[in-house]
Backbone as JSON Lines, residues from 0, in Angstrom:
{"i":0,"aa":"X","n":[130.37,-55.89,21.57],"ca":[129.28,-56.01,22.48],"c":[129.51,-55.19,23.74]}
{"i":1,"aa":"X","n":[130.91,-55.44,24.12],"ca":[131.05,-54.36,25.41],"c":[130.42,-52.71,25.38]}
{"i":2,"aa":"X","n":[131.31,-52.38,23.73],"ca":[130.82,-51.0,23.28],"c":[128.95,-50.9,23.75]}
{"i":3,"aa":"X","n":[128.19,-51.85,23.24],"ca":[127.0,-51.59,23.28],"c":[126.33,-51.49,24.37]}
{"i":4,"aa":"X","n":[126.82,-52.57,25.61],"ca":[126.42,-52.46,27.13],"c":[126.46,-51.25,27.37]}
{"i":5,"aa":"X","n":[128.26,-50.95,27.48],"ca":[128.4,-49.64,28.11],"c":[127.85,-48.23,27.52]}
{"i":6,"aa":"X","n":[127.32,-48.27,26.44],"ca":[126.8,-46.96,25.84],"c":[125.36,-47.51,26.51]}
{"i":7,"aa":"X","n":[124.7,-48.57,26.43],"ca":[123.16,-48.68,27.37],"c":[123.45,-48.41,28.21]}
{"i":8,"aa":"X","n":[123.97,-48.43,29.01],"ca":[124.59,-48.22,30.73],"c":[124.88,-46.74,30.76]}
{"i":9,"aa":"X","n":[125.38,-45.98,29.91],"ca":[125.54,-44.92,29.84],"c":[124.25,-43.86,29.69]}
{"i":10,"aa":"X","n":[123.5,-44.59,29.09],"ca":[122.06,-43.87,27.9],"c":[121.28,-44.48,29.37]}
{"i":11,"aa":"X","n":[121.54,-45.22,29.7],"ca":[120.18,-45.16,31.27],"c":[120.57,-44.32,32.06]}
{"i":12,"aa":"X","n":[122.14,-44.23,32.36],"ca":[122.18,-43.24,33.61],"c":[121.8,-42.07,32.94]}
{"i":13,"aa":"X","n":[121.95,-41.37,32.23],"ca":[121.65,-40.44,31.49],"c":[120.33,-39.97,31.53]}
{"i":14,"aa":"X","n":[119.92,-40.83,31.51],"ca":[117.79,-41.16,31.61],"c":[117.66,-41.14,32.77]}
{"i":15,"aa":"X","n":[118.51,-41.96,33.79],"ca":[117.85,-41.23,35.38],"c":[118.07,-40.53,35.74]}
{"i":16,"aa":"X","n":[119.63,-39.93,35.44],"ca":[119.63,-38.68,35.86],"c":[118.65,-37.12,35.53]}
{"i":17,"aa":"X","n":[118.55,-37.46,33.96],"ca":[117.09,-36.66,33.5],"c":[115.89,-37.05,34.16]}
{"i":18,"aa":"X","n":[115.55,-38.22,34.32],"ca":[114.5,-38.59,35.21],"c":[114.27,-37.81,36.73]}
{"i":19,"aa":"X","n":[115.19,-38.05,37.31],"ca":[115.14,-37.46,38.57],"c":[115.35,-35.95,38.34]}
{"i":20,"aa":"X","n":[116.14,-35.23,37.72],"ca":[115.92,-33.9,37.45],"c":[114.48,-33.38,37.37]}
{"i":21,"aa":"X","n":[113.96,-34.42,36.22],"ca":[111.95,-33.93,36.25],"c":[111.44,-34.29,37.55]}
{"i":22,"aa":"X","n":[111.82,-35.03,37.98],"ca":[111.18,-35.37,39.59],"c":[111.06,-34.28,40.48]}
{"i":23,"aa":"X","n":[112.57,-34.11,40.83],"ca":[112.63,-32.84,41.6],"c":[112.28,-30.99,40.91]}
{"i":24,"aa":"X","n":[112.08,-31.52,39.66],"ca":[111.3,-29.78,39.21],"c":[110.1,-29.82,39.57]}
{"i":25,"aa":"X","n":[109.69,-31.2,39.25],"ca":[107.76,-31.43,39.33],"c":[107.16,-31.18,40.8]}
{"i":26,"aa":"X","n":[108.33,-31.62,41.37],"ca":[107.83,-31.87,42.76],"c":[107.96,-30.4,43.91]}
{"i":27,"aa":"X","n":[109.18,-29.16,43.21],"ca":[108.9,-28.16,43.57],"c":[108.14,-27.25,42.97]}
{"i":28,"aa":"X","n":[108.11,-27.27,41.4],"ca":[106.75,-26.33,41.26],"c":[105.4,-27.08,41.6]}
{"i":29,"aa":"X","n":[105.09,-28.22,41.66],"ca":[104.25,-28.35,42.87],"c":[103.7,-28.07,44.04]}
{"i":30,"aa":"X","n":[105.29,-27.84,45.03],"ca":[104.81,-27.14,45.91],"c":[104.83,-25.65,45.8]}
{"i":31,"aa":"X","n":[105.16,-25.2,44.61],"ca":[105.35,-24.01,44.73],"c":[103.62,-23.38,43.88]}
{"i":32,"aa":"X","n":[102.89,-24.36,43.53],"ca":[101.85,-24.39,43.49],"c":[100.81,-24.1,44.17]}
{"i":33,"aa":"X","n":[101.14,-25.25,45.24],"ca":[100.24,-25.38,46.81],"c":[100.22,-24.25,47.23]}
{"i":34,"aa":"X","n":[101.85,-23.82,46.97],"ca":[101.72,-21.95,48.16],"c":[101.06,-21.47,47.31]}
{"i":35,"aa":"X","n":[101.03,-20.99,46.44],"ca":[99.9,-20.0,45.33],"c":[98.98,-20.43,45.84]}
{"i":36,"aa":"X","n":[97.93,-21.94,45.64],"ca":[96.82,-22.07,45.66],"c":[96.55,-21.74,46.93]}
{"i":37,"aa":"X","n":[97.25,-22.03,47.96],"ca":[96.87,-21.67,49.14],"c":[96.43,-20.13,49.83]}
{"i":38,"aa":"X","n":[97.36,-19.04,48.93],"ca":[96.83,-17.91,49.38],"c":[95.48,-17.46,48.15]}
{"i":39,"aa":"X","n":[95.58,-18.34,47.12],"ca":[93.82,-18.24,46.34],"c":[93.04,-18.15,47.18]}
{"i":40,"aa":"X","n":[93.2,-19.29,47.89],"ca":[92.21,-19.96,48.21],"c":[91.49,-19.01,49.4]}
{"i":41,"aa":"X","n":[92.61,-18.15,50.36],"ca":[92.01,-17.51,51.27],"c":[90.95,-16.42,50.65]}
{"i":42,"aa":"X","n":[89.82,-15.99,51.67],"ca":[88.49,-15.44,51.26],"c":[88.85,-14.25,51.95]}
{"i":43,"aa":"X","n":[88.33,-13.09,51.03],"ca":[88.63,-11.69,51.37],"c":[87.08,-11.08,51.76]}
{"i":44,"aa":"X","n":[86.74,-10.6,52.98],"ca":[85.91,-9.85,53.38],"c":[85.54,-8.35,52.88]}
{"i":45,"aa":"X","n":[85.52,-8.14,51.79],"ca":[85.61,-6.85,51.43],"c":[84.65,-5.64,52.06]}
{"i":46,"aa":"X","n":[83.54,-6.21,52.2],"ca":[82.61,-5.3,52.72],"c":[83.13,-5.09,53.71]}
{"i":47,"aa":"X","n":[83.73,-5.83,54.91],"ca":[84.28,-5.56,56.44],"c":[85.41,-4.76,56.03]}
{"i":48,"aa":"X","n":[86.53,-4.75,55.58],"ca":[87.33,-3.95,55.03],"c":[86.96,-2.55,54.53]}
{"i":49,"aa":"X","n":[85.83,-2.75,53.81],"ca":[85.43,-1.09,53.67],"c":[84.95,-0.78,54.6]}
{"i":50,"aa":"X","n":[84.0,-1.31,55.81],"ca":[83.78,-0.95,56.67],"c":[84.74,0.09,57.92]}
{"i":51,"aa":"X","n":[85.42,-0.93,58.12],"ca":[86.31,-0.38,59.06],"c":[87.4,0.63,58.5]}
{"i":52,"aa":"X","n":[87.37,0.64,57.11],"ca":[88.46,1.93,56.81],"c":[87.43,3.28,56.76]}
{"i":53,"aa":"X","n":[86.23,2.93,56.68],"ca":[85.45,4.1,56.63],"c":[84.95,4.73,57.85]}
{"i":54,"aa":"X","n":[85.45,3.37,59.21],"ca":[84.86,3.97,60.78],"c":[86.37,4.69,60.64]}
{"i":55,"aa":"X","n":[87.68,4.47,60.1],"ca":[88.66,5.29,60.64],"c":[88.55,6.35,60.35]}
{"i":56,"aa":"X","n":[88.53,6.47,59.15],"ca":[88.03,7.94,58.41],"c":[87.66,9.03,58.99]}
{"i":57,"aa":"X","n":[85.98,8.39,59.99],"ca":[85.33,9.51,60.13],"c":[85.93,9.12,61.81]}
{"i":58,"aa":"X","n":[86.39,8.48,62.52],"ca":[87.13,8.62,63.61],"c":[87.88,10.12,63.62]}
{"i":59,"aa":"X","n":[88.85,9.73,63.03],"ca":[90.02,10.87,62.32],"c":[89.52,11.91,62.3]}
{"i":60,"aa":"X","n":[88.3,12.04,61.24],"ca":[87.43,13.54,61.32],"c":[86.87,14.15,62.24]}
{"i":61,"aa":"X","n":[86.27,12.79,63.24],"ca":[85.82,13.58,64.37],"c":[86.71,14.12,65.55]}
{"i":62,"aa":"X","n":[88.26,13.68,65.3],"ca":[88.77,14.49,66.46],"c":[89.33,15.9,65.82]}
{"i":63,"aa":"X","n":[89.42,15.67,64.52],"ca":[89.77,17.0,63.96],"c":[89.1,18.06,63.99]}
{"i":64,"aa":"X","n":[87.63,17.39,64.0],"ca":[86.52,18.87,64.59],"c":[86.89,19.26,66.15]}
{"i":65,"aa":"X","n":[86.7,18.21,66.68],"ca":[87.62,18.49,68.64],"c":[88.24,19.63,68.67]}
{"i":66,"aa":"X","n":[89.53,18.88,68.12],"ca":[90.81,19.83,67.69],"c":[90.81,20.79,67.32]}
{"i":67,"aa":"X","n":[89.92,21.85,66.34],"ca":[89.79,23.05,65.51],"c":[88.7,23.63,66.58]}
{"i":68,"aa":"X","n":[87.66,22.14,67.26],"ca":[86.83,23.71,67.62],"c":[87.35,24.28,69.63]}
{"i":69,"aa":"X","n":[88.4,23.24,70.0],"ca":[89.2,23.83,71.17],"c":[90.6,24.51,70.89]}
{"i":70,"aa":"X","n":[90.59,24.9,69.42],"ca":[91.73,25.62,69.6],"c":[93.11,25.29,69.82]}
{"i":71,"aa":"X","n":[92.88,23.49,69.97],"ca":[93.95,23.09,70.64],"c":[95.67,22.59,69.93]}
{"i":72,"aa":"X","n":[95.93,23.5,69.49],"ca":[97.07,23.58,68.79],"c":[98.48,23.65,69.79]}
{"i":73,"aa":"X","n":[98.45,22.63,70.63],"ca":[99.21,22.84,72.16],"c":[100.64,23.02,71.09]}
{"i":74,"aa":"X","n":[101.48,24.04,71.66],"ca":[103.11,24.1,70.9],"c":[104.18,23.38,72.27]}
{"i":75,"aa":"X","n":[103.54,23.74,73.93],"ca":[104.17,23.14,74.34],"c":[103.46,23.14,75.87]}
{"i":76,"aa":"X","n":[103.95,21.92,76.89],"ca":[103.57,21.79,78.15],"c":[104.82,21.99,79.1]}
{"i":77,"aa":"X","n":[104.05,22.72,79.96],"ca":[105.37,23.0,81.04],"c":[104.5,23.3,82.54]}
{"i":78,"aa":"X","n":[105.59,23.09,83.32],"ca":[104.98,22.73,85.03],"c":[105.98,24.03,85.49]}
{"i":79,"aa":"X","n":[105.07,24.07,86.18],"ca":[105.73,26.03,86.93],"c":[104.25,25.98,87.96]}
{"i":80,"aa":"X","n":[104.63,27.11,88.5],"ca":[103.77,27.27,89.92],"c":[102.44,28.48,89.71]}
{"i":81,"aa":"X","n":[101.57,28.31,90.25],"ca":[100.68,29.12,89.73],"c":[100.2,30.32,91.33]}
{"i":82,"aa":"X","n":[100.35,31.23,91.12],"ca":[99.94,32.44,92.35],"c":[98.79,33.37,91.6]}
{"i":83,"aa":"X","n":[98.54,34.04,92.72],"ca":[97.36,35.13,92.34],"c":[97.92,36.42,92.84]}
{"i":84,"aa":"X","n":[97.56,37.44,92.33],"ca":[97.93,38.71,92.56],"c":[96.64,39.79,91.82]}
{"i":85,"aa":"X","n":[96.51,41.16,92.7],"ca":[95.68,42.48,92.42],"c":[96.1,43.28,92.04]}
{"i":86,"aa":"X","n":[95.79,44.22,91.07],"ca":[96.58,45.3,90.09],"c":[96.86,46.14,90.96]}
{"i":87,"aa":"X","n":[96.63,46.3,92.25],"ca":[96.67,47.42,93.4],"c":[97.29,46.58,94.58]}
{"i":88,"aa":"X","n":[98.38,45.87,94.31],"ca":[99.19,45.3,95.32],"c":[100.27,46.2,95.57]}
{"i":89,"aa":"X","n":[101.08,46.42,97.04],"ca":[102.07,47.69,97.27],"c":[102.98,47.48,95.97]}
{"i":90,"aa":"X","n":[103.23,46.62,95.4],"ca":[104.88,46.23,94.85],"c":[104.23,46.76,93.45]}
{"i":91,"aa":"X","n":[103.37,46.99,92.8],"ca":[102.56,46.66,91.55],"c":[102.35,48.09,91.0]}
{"i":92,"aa":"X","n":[102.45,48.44,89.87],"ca":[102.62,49.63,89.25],"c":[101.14,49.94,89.07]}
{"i":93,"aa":"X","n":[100.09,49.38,89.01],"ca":[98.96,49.42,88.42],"c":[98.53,49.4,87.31]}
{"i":94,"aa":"X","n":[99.48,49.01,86.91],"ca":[99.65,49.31,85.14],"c":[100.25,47.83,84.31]}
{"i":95,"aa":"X","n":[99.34,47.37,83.57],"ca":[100.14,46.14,82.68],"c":[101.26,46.38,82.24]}
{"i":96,"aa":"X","n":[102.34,45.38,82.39],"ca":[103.34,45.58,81.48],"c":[103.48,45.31,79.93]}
{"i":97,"aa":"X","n":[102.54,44.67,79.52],"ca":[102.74,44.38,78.27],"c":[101.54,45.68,77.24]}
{"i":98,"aa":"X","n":[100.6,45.94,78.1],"ca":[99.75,47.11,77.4],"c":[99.4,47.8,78.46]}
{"i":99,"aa":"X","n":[100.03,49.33,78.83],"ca":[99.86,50.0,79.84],"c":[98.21,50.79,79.94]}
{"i":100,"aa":"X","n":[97.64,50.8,78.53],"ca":[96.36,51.45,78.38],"c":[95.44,50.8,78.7]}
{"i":101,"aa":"X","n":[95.28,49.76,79.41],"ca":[94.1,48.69,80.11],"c":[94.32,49.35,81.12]}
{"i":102,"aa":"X","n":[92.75,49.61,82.12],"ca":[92.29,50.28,82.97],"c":[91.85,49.03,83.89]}
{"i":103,"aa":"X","n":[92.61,48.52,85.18],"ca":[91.93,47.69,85.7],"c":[91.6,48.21,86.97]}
{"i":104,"aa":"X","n":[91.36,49.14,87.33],"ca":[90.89,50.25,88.35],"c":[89.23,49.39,88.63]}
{"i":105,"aa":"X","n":[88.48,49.02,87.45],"ca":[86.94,48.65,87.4],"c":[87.03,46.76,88.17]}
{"i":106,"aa":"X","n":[88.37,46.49,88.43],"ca":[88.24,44.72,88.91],"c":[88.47,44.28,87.65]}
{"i":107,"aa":"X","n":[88.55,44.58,86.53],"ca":[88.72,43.52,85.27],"c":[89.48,42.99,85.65]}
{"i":108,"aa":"X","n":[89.58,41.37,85.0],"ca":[90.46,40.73,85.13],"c":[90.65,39.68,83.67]}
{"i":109,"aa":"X","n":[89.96,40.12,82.73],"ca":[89.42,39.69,81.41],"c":[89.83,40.5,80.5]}
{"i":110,"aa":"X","n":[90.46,39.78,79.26],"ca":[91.23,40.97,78.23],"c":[90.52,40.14,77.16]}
{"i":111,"aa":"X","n":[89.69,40.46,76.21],"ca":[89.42,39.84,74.89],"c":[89.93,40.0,73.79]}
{"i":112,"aa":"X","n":[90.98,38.84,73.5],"ca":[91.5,38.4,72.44],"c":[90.93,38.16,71.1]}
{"i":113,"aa":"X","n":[91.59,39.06,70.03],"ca":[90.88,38.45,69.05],"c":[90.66,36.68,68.51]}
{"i":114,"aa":"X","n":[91.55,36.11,68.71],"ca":[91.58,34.7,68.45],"c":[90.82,33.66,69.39]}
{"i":115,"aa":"X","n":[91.09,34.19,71.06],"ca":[90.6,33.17,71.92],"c":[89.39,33.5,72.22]}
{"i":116,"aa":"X","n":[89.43,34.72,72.12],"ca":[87.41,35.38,73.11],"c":[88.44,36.08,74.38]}
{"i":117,"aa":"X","n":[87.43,36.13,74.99],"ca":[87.78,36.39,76.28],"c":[88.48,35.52,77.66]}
{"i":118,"aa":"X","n":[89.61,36.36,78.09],"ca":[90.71,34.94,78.43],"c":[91.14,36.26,79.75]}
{"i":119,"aa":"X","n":[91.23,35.41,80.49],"ca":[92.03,35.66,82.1],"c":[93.24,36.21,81.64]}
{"i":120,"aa":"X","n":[93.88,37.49,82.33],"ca":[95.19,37.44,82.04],"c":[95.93,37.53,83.38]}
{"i":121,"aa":"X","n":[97.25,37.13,83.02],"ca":[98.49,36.69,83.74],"c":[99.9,37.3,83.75]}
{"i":122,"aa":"X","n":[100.73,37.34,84.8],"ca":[101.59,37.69,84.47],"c":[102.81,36.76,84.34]}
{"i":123,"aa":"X","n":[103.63,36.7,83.81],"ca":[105.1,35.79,83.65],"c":[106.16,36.31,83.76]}
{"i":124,"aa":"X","n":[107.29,35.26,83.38],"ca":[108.63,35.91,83.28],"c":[108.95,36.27,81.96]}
{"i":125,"aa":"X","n":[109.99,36.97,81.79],"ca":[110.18,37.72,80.41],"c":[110.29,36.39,79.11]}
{"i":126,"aa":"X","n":[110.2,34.74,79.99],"ca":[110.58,33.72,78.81],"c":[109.88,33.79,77.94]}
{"i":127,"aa":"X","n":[108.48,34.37,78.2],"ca":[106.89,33.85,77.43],"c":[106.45,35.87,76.91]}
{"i":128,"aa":"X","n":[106.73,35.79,75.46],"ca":[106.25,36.78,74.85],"c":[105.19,37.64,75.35]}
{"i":129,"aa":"X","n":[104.8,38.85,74.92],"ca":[103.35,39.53,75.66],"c":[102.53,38.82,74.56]}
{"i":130,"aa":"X","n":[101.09,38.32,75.03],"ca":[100.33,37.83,74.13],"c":[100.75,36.84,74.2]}
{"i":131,"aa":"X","n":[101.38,35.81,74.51],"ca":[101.53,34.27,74.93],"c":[100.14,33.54,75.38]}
{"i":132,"aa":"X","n":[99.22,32.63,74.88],"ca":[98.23,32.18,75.78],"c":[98.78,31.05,75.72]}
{"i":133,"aa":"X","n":[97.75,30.8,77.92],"ca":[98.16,29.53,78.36],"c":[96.57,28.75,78.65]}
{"i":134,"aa":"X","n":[97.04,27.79,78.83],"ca":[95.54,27.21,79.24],"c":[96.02,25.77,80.61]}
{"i":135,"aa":"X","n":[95.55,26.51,81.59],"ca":[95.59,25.31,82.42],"c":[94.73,24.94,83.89]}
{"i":136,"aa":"X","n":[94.78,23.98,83.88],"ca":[93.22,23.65,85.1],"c":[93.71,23.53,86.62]}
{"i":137,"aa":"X","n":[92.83,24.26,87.27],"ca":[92.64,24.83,88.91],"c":[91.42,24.69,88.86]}
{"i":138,"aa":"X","n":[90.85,23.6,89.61],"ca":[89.32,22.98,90.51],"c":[88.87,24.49,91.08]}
{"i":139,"aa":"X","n":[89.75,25.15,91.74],"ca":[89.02,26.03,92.97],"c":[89.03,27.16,92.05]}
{"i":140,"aa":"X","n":[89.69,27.23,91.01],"ca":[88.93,28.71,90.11],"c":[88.09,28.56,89.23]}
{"i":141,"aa":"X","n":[88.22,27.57,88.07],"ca":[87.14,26.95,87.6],"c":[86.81,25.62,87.36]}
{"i":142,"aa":"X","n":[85.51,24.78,87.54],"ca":[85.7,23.6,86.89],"c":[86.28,23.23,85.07]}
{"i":143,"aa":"X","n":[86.2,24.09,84.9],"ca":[86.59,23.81,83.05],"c":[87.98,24.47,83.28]}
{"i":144,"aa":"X","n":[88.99,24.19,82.2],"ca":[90.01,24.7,82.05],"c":[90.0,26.41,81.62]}
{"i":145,"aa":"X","n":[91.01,26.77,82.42],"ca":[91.3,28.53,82.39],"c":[92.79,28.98,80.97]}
{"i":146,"aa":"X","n":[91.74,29.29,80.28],"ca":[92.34,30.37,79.22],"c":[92.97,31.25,79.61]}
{"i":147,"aa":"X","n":[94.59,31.68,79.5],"ca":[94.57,33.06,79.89],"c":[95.75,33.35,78.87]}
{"i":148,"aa":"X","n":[96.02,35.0,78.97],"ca":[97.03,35.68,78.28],"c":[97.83,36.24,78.83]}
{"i":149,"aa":"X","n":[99.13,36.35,78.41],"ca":[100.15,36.96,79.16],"c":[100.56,38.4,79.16]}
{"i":150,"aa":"X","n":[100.26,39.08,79.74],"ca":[99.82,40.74,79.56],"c":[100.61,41.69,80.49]}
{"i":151,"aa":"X","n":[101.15,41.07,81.28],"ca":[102.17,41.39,82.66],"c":[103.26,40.91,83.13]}
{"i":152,"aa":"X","n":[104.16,41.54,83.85],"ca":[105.51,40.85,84.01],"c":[105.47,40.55,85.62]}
{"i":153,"aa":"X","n":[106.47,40.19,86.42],"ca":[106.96,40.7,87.48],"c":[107.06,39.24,88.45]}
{"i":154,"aa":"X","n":[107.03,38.22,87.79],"ca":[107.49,36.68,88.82],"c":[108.44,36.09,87.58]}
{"i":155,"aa":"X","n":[109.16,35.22,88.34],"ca":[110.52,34.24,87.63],"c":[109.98,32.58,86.98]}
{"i":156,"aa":"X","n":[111.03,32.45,86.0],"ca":[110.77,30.95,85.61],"c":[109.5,30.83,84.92]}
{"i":157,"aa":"X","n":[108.9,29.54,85.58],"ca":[107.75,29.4,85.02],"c":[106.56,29.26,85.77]}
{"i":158,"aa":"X","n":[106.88,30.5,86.47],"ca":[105.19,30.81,87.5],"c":[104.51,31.68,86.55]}
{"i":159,"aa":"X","n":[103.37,31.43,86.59],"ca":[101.99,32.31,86.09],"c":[100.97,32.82,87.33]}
{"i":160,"aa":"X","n":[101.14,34.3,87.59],"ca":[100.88,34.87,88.31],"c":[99.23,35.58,87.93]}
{"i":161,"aa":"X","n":[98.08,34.6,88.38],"ca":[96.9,35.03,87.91],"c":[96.06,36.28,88.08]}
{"i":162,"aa":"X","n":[95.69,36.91,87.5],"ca":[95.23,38.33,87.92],"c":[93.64,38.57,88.39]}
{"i":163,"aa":"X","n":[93.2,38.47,89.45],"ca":[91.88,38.15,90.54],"c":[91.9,39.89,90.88]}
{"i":164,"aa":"X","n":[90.19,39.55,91.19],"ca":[89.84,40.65,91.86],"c":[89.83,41.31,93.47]}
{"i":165,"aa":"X","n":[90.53,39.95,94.21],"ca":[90.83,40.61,95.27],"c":[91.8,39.9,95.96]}
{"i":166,"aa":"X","n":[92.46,40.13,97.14],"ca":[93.62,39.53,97.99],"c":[93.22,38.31,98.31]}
{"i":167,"aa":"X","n":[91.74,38.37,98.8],"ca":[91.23,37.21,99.23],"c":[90.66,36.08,98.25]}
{"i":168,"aa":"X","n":[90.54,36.4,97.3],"ca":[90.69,35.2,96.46],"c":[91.97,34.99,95.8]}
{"i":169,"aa":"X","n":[92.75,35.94,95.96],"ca":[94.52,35.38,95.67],"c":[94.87,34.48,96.65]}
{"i":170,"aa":"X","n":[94.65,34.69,97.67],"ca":[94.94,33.48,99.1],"c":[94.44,32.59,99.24]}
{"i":171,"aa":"X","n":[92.77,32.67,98.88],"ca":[91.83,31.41,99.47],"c":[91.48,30.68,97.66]}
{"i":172,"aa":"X","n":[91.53,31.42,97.06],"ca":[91.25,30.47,95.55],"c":[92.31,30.05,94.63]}
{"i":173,"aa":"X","n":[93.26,31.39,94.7],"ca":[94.15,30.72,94.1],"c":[95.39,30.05,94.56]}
{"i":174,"aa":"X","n":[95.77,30.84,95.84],"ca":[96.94,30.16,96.67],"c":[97.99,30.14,95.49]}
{"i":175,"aa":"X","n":[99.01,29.36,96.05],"ca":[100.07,28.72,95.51],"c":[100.01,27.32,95.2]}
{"i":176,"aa":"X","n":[100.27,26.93,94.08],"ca":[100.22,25.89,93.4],"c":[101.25,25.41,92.48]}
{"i":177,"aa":"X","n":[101.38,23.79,92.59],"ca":[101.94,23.6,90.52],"c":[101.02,23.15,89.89]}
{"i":178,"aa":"X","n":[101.68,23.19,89.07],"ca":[100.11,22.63,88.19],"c":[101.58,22.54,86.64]}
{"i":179,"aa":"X","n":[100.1,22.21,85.81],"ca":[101.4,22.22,84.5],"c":[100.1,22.89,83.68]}
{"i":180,"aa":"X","n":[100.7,23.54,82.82],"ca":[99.96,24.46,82.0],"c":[100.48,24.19,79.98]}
{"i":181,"aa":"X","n":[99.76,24.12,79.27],"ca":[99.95,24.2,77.85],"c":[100.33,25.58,77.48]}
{"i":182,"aa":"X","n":[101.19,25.86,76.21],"ca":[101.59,27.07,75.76],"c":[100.77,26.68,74.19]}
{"i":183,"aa":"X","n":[99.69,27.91,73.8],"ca":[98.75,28.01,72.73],"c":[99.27,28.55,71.58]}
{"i":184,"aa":"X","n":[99.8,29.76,72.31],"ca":[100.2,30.76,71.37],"c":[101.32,31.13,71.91]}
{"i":185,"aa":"X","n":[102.2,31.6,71.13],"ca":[103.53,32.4,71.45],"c":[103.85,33.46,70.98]}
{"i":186,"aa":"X","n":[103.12,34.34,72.11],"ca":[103.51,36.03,71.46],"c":[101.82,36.54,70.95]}
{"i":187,"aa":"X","n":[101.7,37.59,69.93],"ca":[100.61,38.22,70.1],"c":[100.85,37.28,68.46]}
{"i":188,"aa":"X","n":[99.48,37.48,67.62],"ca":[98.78,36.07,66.69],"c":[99.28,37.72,65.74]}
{"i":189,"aa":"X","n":[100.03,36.93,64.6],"ca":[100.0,38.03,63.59],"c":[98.98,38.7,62.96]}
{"i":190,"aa":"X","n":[98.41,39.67,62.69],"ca":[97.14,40.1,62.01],"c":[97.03,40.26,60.45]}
């Protein structure tokens, strides 16, 4: 009879311990249920979703037209001082350094680029290639930003020495300034 207790005694624990094993499986894929059902259950807006990936879209597109139709392919920004100078100043050869066959005897002060149009030119230091364009804004020369090209030598660093039609608007318009200016191009645009 002992034999028989202790093998029942044995055959129950056996059973609760299987018992409680199913307990605790039932009771975590249960909850491991709930989490599933729970992200079912959330409701997906699809139309708003296409919506707003389609305002980014044409967001995106519309600065890319911006972008292509200002040219604005900035490679780099830099702060340097900005002066004015006349092709007929004592120190000044009369003559561009970067293309000696421009005649500015007539006041030009406009060189037309094949890529930019027509752009102000400037002179620099030897850092910035001939054919370098810059673009940067002065209130008292123009309200819109000034295009220009680098066509001349004869100041240091990173001054851009603007090329005007007379002394007196080198003094009274353009003066001396900083300013910070974008670099467009570097050097003349391969053909």
């Amino acid at each position: 009879m002992k034999k028989i207790v202790k093998y029942t005694l044995r055959t129950i624990q056996i059973c609760l311990i299987i018992s409680l094993l199913l307990v605790v499986e039932i009771k975590s894929s249960t909850n491991l249920s709930k989490i599933e059902n729970s992200n079912l259950n959330k409701s997906l807006d699809l139309n708003a979703m296409k919506m707003m990936s389609e305002n980014i879209i044409q967001a995106e597109n519309n600065n890319l037209v911006v972008e292509q139709s200002n040219n604005e392919n900035i490679i780099n920004t830099v702060s340097g001082k900005l002066t004015g100078y006349v092709y007929n100043c004592p120190t000044c050869s009369k003559k561009l350094a970067c293309d000696s066959s421009i005649d500015l005897s007539n006041g030009n002060v406009y060189y037309k680029d094949a890529e930019f149009g027509d752009v102000r030119i400037v002179a620099s230091s030897g850092k910035y290639p001939c054919g370098t364009i810059v673009r940067f804004k002065k209130d008292s020369i123009s309200s819109e930003p000034v295009t220009a090209i680098v066509l001349d030598r004869g100041v240091s660093g990173n001054t851009l020495d603007l090329l005007v039609e007379s002394v007196n608007i080198a003094k009274s318009t353009v003066g001396s300034s900083n300013i910070s200016y974008n670099i467009l191009r570097n050097g003349w645009a391969s053909v």
